[in-house]
HTML snippet that shows the backbone in 3Dmol.js (N, CA, C, O; Angstrom):
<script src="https://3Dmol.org/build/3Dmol-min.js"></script>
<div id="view" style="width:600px;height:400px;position:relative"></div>
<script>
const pdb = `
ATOM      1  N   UNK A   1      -2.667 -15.704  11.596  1.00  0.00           N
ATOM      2  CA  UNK A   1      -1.632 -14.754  11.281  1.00  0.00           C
ATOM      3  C   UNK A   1      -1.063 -14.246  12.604  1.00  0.00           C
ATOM      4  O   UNK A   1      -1.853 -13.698  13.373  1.00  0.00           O
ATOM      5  N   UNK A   2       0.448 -14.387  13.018  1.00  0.00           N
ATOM      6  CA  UNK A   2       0.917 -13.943  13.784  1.00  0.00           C
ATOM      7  C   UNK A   2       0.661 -12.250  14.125  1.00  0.00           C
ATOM      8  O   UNK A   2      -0.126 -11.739  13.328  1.00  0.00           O
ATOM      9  N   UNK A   3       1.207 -11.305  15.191  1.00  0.00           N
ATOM     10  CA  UNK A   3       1.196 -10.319  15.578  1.00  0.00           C
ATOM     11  C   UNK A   3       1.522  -9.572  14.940  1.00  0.00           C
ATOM     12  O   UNK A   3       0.964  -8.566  14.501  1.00  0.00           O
ATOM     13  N   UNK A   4       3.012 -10.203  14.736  1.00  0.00           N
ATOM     14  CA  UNK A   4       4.097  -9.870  13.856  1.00  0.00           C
ATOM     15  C   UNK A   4       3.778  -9.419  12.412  1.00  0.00           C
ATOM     16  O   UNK A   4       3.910  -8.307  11.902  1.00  0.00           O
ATOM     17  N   UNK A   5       3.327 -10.565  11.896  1.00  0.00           N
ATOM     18  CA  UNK A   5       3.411 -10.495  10.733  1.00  0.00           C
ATOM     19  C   UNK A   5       2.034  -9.714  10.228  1.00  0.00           C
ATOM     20  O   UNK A   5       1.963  -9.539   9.011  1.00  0.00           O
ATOM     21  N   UNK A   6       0.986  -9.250  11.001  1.00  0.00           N
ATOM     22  CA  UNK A   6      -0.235  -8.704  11.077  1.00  0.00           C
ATOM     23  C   UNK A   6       0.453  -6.724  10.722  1.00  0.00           C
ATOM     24  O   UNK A   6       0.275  -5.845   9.878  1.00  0.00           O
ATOM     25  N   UNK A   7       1.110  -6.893  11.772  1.00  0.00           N
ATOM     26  CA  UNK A   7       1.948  -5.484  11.823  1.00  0.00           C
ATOM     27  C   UNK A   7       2.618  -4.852  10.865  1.00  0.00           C
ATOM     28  O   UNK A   7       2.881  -3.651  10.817  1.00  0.00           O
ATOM     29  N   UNK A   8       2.988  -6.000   9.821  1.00  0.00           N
ATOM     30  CA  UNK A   8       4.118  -5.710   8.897  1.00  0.00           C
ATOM     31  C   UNK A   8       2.972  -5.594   7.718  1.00  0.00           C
ATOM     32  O   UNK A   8       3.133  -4.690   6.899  1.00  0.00           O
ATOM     33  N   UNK A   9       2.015  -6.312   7.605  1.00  0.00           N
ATOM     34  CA  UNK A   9       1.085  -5.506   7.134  1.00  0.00           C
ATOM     35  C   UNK A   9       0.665  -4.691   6.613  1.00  0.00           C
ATOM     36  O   UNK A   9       0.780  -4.165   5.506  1.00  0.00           O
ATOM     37  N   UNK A  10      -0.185  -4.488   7.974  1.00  0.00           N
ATOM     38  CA  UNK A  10      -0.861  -2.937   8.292  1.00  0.00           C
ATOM     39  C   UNK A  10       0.474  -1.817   7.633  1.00  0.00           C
ATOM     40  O   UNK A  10       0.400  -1.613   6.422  1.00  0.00           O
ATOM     41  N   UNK A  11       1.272  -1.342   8.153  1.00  0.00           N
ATOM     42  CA  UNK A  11       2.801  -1.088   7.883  1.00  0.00           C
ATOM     43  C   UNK A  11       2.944  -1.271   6.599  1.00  0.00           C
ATOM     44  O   UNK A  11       3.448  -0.259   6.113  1.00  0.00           O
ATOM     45  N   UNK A  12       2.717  -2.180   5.715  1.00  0.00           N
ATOM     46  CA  UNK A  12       3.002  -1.863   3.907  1.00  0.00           C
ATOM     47  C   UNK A  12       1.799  -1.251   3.790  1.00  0.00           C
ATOM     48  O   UNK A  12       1.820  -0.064   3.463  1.00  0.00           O
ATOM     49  N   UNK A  13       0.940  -1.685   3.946  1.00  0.00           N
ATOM     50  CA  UNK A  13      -0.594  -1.123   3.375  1.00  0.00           C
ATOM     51  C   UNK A  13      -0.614   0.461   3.407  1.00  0.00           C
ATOM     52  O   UNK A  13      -1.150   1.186   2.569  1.00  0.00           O
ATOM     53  N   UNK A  14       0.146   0.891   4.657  1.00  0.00           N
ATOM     54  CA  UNK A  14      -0.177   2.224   5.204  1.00  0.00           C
ATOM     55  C   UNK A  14       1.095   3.096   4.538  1.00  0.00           C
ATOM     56  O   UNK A  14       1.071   4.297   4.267  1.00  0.00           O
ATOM     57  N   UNK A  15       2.155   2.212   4.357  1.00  0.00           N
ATOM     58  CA  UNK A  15       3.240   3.055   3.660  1.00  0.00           C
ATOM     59  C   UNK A  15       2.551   3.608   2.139  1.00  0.00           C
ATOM     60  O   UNK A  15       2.674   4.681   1.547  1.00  0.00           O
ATOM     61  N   UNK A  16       1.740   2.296   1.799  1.00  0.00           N
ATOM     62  CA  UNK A  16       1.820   2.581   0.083  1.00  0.00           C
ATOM     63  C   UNK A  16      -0.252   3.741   0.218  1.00  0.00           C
ATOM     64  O   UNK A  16      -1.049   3.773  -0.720  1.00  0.00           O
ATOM     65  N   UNK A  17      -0.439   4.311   1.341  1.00  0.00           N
ATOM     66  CA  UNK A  17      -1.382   4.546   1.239  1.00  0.00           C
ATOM     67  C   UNK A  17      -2.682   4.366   1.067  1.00  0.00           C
ATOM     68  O   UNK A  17      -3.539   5.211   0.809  1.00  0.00           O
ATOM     69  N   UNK A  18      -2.855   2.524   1.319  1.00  0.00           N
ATOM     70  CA  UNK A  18      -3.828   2.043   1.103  1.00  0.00           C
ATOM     71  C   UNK A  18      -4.840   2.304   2.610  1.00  0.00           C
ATOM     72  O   UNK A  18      -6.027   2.540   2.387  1.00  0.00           O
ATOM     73  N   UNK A  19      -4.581   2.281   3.461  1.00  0.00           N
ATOM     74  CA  UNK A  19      -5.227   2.137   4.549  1.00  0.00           C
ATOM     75  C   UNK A  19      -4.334   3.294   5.265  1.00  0.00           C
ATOM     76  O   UNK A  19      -3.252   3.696   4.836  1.00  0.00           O
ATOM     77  N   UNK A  20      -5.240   3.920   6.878  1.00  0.00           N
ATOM     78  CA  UNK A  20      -4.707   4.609   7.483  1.00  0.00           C
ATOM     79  C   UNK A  20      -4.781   4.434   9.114  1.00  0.00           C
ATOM     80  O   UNK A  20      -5.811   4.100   9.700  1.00  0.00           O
ATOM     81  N   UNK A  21      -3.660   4.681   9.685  1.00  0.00           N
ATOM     82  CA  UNK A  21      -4.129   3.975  10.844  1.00  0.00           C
ATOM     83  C   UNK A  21      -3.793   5.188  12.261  1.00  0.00           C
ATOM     84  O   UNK A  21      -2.729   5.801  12.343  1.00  0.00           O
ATOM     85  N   UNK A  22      -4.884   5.324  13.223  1.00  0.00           N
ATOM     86  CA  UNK A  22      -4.400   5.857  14.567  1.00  0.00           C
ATOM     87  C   UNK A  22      -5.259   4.959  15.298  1.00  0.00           C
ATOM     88  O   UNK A  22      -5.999   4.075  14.868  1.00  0.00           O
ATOM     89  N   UNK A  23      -4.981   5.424  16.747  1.00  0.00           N
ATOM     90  CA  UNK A  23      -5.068   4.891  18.256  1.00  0.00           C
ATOM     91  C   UNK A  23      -6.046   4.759  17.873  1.00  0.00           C
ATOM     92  O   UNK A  23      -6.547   5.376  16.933  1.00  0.00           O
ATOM     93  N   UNK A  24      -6.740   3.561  18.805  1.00  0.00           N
ATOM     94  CA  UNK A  24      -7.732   3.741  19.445  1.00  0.00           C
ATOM     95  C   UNK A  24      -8.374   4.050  20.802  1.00  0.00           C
ATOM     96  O   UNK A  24      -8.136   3.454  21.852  1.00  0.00           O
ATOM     97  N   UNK A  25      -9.380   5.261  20.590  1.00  0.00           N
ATOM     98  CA  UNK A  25      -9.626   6.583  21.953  1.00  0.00           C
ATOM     99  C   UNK A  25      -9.507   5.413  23.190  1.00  0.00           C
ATOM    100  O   UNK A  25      -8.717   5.549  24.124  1.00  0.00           O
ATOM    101  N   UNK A  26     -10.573   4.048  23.024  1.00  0.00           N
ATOM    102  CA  UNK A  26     -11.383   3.099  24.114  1.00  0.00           C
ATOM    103  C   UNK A  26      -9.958   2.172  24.208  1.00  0.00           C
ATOM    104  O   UNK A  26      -9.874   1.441  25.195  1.00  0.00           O
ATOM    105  N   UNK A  27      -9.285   2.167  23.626  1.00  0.00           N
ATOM    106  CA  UNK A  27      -7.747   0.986  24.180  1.00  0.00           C
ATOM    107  C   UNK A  27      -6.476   1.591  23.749  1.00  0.00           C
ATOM    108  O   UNK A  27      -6.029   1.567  22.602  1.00  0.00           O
ATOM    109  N   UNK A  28      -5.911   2.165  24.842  1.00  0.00           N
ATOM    110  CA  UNK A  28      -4.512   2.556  23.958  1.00  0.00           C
ATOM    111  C   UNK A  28      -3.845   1.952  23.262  1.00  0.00           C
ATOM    112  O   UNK A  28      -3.273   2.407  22.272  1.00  0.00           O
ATOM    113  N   UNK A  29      -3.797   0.740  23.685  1.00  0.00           N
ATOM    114  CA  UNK A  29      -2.499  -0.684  22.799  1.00  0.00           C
ATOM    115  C   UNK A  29      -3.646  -0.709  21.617  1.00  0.00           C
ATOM    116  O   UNK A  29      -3.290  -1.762  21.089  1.00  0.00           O
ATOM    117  N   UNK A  30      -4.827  -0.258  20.801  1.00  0.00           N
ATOM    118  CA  UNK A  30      -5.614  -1.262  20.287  1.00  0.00           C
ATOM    119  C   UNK A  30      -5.457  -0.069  19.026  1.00  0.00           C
ATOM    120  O   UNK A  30      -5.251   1.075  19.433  1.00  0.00           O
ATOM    121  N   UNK A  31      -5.541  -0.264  17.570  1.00  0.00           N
ATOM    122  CA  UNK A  31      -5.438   1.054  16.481  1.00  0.00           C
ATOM    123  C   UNK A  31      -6.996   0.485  15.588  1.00  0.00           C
ATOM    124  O   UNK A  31      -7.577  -0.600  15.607  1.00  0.00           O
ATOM    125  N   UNK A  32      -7.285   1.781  14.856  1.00  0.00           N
ATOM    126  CA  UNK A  32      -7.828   1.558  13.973  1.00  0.00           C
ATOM    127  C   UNK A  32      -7.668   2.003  12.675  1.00  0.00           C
ATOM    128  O   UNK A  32      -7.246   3.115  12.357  1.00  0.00           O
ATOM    129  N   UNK A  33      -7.958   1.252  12.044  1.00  0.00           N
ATOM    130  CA  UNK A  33      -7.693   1.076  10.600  1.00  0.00           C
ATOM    131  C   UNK A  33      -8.686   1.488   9.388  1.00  0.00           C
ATOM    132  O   UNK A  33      -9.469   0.717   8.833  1.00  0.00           O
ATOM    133  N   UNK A  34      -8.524   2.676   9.127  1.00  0.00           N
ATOM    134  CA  UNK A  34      -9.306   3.239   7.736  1.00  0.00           C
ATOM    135  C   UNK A  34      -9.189   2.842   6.479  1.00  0.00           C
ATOM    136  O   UNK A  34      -8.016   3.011   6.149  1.00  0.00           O
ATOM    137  N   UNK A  35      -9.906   2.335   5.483  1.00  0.00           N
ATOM    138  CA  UNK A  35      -9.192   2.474   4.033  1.00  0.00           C
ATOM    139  C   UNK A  35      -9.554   3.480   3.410  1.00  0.00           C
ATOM    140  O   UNK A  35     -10.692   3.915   3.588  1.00  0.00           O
ATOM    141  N   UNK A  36      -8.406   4.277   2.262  1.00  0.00           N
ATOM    142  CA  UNK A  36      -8.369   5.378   1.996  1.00  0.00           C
ATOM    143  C   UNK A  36      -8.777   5.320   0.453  1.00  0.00           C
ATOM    144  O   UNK A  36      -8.714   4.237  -0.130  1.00  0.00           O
ATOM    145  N   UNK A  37      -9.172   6.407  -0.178  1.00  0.00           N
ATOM    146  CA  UNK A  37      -9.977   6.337  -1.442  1.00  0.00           C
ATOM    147  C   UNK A  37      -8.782   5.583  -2.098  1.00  0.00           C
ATOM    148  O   UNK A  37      -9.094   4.490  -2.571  1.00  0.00           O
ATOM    149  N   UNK A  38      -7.167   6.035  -2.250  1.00  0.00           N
ATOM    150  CA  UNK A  38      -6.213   5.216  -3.303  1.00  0.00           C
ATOM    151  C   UNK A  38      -6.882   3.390  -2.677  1.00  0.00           C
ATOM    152  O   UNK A  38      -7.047   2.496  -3.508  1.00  0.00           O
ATOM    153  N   UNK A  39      -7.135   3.190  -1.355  1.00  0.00           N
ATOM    154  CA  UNK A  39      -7.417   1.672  -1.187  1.00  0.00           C
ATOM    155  C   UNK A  39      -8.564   1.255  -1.418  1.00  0.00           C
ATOM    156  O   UNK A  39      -8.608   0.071  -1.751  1.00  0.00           O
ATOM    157  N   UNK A  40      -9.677   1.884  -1.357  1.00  0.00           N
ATOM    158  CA  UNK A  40     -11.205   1.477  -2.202  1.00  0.00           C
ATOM    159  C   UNK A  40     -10.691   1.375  -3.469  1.00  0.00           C
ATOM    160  O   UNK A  40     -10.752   0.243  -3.948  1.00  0.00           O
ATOM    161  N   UNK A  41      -9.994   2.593  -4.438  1.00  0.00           N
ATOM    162  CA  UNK A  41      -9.758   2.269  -5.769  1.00  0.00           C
ATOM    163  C   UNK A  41      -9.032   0.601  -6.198  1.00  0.00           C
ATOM    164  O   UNK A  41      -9.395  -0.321  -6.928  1.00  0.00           O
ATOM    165  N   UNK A  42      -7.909   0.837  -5.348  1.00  0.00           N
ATOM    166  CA  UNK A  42      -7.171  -0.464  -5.498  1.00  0.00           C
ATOM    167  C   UNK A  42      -7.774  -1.811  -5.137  1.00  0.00           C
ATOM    168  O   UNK A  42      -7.404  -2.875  -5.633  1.00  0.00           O
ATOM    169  N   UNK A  43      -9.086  -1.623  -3.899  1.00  0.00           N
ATOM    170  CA  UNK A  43      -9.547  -2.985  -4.090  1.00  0.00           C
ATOM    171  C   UNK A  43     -10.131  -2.944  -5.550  1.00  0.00           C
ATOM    172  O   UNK A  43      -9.509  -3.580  -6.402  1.00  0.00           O
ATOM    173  N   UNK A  44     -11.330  -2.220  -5.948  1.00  0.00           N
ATOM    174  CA  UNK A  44     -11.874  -2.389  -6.996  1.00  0.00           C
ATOM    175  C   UNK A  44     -11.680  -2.919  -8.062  1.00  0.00           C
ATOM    176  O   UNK A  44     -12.420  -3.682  -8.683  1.00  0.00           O
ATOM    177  N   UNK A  45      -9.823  -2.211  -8.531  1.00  0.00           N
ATOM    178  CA  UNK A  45      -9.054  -2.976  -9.449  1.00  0.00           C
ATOM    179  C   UNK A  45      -9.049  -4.589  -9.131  1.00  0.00           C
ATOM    180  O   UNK A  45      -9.414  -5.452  -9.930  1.00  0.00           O
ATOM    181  N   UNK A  46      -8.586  -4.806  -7.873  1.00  0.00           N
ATOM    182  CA  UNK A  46      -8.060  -6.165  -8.118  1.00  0.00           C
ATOM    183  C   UNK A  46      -9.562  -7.161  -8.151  1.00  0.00           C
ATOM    184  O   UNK A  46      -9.877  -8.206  -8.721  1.00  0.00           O
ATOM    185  N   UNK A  47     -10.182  -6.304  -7.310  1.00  0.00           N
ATOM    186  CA  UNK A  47     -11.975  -7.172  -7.777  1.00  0.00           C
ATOM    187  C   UNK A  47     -12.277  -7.842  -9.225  1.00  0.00           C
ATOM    188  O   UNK A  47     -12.587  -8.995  -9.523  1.00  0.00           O
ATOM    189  N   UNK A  48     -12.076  -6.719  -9.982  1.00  0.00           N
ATOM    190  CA  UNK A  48     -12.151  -6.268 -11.620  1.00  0.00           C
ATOM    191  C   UNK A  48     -11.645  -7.718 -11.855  1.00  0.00           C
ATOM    192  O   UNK A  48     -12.288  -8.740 -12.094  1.00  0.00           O
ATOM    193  N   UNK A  49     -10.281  -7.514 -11.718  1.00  0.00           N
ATOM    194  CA  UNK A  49      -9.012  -8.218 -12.467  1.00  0.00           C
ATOM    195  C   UNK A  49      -9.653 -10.606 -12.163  1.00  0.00           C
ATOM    196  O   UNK A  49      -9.524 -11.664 -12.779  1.00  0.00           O
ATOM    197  N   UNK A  50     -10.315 -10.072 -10.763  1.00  0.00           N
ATOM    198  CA  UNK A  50     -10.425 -11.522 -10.009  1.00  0.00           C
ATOM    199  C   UNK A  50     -11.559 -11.757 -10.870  1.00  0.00           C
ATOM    200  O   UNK A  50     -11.593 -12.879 -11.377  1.00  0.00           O
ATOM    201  N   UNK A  51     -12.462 -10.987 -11.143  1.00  0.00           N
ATOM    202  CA  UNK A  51     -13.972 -11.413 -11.858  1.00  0.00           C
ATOM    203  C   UNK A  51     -13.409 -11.560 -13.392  1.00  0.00           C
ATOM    204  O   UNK A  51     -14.083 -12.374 -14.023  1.00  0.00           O
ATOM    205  N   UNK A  52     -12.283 -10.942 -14.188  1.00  0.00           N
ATOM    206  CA  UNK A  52     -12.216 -11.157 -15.056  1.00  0.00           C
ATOM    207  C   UNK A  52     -11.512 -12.767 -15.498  1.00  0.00           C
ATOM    208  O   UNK A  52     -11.940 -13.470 -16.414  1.00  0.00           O
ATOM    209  N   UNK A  53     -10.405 -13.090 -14.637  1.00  0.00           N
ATOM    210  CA  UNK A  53      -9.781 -14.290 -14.301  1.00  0.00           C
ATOM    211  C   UNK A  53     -10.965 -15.575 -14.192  1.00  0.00           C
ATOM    212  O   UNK A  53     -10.917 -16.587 -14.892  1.00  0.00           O
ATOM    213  N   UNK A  54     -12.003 -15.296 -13.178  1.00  0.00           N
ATOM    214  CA  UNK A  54     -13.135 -15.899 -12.960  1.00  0.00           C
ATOM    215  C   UNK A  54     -13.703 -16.677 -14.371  1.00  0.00           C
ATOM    216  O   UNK A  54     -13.849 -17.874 -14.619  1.00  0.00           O
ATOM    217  N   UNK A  55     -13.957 -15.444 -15.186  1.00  0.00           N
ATOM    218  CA  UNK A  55     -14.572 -15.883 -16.510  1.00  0.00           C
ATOM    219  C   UNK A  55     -14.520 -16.233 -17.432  1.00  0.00           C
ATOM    220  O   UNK A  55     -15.237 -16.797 -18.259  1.00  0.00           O
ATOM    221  N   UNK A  56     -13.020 -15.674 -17.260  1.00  0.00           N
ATOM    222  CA  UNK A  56     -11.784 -16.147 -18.507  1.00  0.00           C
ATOM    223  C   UNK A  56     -12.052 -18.289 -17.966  1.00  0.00           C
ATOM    224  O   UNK A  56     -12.636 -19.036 -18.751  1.00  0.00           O
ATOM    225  N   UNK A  57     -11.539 -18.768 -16.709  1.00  0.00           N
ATOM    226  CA  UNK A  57     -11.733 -20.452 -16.379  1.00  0.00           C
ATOM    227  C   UNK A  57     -12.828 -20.562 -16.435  1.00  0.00           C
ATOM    228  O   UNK A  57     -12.982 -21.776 -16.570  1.00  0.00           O
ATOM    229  N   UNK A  58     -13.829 -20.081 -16.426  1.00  0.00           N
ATOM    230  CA  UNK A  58     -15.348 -20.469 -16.934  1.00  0.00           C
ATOM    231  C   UNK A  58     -15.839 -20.527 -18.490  1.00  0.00           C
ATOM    232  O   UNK A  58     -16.680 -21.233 -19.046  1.00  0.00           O
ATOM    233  N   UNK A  59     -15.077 -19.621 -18.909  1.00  0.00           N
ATOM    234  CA  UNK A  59     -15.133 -19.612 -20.618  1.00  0.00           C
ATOM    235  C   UNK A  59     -14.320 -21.277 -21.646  1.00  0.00           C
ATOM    236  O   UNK A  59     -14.555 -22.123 -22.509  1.00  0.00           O
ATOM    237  N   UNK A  60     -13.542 -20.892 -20.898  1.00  0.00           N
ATOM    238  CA  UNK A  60     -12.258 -21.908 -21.388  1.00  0.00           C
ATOM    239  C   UNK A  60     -12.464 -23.471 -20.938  1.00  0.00           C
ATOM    240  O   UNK A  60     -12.634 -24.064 -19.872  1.00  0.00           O
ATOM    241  N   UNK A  61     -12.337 -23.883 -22.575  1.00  0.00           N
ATOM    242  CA  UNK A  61     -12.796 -25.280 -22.597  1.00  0.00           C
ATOM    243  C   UNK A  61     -11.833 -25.850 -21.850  1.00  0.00           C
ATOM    244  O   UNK A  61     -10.699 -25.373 -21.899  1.00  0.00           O
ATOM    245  N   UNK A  62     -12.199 -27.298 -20.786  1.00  0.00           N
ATOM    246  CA  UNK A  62     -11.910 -28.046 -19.951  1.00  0.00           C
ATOM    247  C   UNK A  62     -10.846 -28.493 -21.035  1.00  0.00           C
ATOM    248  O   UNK A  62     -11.068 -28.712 -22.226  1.00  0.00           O
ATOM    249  N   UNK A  63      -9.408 -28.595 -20.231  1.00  0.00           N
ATOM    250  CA  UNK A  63      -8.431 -29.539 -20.733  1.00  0.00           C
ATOM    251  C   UNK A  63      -8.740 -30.911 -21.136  1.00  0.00           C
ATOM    252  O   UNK A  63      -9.818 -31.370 -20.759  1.00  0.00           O
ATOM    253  N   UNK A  64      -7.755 -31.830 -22.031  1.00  0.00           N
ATOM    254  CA  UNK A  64      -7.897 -33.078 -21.897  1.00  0.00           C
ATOM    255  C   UNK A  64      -7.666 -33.690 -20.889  1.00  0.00           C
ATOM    256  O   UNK A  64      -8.323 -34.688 -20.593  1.00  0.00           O
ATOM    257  N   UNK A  65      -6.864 -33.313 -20.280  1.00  0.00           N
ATOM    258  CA  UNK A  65      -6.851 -34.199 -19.247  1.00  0.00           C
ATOM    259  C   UNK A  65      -7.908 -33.783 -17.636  1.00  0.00           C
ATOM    260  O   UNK A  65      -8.077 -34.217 -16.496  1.00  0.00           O
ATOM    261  N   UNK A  66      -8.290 -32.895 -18.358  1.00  0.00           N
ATOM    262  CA  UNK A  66      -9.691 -32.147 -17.253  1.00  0.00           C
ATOM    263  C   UNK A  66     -10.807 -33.129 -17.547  1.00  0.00           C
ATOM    264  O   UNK A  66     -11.530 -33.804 -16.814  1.00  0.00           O
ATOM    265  N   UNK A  67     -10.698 -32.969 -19.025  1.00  0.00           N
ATOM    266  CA  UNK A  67     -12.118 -33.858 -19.758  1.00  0.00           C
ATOM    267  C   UNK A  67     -11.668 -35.321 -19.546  1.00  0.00           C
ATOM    268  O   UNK A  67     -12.695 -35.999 -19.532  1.00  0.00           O
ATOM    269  N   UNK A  68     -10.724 -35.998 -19.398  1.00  0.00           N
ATOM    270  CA  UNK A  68     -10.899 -37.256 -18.979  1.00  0.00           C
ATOM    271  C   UNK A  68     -11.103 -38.017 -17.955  1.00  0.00           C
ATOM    272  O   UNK A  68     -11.603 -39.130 -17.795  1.00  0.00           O
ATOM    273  N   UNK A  69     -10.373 -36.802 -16.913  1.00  0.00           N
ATOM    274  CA  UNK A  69     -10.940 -36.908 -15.570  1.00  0.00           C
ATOM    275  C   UNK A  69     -12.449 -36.556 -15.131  1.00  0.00           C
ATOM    276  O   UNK A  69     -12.846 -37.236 -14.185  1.00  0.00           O
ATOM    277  N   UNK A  70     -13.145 -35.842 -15.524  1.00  0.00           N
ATOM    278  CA  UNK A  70     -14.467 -36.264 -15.526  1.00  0.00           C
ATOM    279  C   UNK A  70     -15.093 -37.323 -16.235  1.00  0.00           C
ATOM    280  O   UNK A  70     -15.952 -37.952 -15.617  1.00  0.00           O
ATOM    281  N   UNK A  71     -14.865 -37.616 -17.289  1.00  0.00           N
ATOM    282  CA  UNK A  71     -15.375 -39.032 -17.701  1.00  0.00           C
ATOM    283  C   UNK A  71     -15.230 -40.398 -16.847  1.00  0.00           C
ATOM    284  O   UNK A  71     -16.080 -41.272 -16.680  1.00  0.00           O
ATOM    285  N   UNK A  72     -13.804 -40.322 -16.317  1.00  0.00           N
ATOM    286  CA  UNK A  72     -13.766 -41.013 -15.216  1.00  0.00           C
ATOM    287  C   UNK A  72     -14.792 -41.264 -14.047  1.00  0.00           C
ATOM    288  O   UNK A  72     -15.118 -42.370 -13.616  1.00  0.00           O
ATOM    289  N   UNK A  73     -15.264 -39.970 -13.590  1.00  0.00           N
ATOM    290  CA  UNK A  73     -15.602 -40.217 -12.102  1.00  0.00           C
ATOM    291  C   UNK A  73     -17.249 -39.945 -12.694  1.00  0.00           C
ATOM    292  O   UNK A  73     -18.128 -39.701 -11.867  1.00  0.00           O
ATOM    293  N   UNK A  74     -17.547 -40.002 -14.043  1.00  0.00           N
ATOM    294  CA  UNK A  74     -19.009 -39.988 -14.122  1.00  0.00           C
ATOM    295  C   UNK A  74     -19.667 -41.109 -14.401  1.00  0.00           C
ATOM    296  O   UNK A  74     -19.237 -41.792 -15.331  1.00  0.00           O
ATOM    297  N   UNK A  75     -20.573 -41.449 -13.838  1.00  0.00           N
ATOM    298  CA  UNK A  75     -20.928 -42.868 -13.870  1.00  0.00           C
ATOM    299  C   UNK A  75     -22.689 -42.459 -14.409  1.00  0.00           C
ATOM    300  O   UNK A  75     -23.343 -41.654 -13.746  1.00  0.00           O
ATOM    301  N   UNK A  76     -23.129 -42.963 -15.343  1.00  0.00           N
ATOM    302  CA  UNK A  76     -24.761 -42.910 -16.093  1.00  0.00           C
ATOM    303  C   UNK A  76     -25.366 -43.507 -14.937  1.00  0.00           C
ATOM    304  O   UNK A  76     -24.742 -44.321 -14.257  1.00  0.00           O
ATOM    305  N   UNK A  77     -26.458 -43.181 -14.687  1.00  0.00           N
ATOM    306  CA  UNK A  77     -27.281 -42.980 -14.076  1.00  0.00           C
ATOM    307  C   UNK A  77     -27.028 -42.785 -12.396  1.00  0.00           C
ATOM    308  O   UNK A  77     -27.787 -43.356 -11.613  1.00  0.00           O
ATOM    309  N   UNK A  78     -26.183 -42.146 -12.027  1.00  0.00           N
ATOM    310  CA  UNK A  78     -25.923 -41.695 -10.419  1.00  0.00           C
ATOM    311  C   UNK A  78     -27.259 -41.230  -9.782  1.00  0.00           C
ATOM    312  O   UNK A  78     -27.632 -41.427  -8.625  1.00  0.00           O
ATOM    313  N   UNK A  79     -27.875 -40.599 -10.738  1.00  0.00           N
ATOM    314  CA  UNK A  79     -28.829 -39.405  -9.687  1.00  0.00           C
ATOM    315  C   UNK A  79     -30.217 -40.120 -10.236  1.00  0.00           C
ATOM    316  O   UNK A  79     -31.220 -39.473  -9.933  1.00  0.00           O
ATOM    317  N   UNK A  80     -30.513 -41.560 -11.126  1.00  0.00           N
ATOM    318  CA  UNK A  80     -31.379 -42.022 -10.483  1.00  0.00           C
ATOM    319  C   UNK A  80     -31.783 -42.476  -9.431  1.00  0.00           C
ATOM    320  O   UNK A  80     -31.139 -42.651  -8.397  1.00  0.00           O
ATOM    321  N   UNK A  81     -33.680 -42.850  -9.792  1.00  0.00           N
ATOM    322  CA  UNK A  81     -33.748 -43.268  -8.192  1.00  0.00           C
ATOM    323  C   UNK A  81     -33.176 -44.134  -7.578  1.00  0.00           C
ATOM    324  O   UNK A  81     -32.571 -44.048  -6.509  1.00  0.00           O
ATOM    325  N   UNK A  82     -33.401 -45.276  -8.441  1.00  0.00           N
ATOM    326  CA  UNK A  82     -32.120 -46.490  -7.739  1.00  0.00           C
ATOM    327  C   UNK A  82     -31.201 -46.390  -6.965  1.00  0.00           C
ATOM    328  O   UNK A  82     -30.998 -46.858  -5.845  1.00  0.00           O
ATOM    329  N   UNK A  83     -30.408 -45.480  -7.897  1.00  0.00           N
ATOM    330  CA  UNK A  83     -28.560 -45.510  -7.179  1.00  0.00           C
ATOM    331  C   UNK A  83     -29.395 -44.132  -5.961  1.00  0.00           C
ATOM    332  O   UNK A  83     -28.798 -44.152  -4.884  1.00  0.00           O
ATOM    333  N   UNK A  84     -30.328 -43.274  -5.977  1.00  0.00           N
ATOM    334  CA  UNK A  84     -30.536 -42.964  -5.038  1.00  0.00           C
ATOM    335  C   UNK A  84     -30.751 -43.659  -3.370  1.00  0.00           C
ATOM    336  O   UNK A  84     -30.213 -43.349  -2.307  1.00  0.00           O
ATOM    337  N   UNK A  85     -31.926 -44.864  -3.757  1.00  0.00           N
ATOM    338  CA  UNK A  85     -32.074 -45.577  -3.388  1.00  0.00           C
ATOM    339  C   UNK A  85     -31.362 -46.849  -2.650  1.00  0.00           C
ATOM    340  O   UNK A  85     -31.834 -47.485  -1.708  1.00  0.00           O
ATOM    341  N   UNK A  86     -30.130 -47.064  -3.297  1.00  0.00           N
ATOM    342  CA  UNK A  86     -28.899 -47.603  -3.064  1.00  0.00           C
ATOM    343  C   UNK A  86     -27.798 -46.852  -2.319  1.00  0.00           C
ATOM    344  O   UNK A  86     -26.827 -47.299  -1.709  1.00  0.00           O
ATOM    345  N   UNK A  87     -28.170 -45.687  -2.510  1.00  0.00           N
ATOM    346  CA  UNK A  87     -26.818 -45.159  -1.612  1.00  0.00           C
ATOM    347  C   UNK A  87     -27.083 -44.649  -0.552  1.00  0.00           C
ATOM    348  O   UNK A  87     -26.175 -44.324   0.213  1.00  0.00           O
ATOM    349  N   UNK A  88     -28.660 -44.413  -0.184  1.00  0.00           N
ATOM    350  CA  UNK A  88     -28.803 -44.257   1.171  1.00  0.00           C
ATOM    351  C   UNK A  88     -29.250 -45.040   2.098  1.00  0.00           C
ATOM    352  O   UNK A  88     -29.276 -44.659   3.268  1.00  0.00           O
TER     353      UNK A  88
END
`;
const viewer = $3Dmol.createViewer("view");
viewer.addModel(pdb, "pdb");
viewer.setStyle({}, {cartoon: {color: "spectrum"}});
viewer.zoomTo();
viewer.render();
</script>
């Protein structure tokens, strides 16, 4: 991530109150960056929202064309010893 675009950032985050930012004491050019209770809340949400998404594609039966593409690339007996044996 550019400088730039690092800046513009920090800069939305801090407009919409998610994070807060001053100097830092040990580098003048250098800031630090707090997150503020509205930005703990707001990660949490989107945590929520990602674990729910998560479970929802874990729940949900494999497409057909999901399910045929694994039939494809599964071959009976791979993880015997043999083909163990054979492939190393």
């Amino acid at each position: 991530m550019s400088q730039s675009h690092m800046s513009n950032v920090v800069r939305a985050l801090s407009a919409h109150g998610l994070i807060e930012v001053e100097a830092d004491d040990q580098d003048g050019r250098g800031r630090r960056l707090w997150v503020t209770a509205a930005g703990r809340t707001a990660m949490g949400r989107a945590e929520a929202r990602r674990g729910e998404r998560f479970d929802s594609y874990l729940s949900d039966e494999p497409s057909r064309r999901h399910r045929s593409e694994l039939s494809r690339s599964y071959e009976p007996g791979l993880l015997t010893g043999d083909r163990l044996e054979t492939a190393a």
